[in-house]
N, C-alpha and C positions, 0 to 999 in steps of 0.2 A: 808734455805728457805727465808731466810729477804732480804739474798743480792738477792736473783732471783729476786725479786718485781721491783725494779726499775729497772733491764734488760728488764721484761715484759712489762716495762710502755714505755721504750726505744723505744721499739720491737714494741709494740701499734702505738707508735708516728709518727713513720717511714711509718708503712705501712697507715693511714690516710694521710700521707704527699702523699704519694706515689701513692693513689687512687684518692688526688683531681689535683695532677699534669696531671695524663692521666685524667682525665676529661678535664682538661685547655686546653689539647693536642688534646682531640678530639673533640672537642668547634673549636679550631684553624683551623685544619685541614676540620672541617665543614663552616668556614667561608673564607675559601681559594680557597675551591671548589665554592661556590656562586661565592664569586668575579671574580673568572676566567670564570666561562661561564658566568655569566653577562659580562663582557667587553668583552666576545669573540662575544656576539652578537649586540655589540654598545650599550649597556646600561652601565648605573653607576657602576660600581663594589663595588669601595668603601660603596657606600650606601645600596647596598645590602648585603654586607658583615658584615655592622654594627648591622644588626638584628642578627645574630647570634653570632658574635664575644664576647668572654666572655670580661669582664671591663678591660678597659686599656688597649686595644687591638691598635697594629699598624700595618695599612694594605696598603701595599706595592703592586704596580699595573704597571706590565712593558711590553708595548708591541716590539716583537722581529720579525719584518718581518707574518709569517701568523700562531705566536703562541702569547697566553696572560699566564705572568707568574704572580700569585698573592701569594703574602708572608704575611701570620698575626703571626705577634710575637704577644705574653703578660704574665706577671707576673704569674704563679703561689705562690698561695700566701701560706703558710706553717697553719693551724690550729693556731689561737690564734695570729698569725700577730705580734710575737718577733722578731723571725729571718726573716732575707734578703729570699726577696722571689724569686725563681727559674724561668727564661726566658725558655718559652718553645715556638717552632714557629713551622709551615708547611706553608707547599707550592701547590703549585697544579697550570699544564700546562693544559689549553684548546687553539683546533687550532680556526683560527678564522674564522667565517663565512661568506660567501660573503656577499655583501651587492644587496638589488635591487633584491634578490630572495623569492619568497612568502613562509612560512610557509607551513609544511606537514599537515597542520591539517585547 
């Protein structure tokens, strides 16, 4: 019973590690998606992307012909911030929108 304890605590560790990394991941992947339809419709992406991007986010904005590709990496940081914290990034393609055509709304 004594040695199970710190498997348990292991086990614990892991999955808290585990649950704030896909948080960071879907943080990312939510300021990936801004980024790219903001610069798909000639606005800032970068700046848009900063509202949501979790700390120490690097947000990455490339356009290729009539697609915007936007990348945000950043740190997932591990509980209690000992160990080296885990790079986790998305991505997200929008095409781009004419310019000089009025709004549907």
């Amino acid at each position: 019973m004594a040695a199970a304890l710190p498997a348990l605590a292991l086990l614990l560790f892991v999955g808290i590690a585990a649950v704030a990394a896909t948080q960071t991941k879907l943080q990312c992947a939510d300021a990936a998606r801004d980024a790219a339809l903001a610069a798909a419709r000639g606005q800032q992406g970068t700046l848009t992307a900063n509202r949501t991007a979790p700390n120490g986010a690097t947000i990455t904005i490339q356009v290729n012909g009539d697609t915007v590709t936007a990348t945000v990496r950043a740190p997932a940081r591990v509980v209690g911030g000992h160990l080296p914290a885990i790079e986790v990034s998305a991505t997200a393609v929008a095409a781009r929108e004419p310019e000089g055509m009025d709004p549907p709304w």
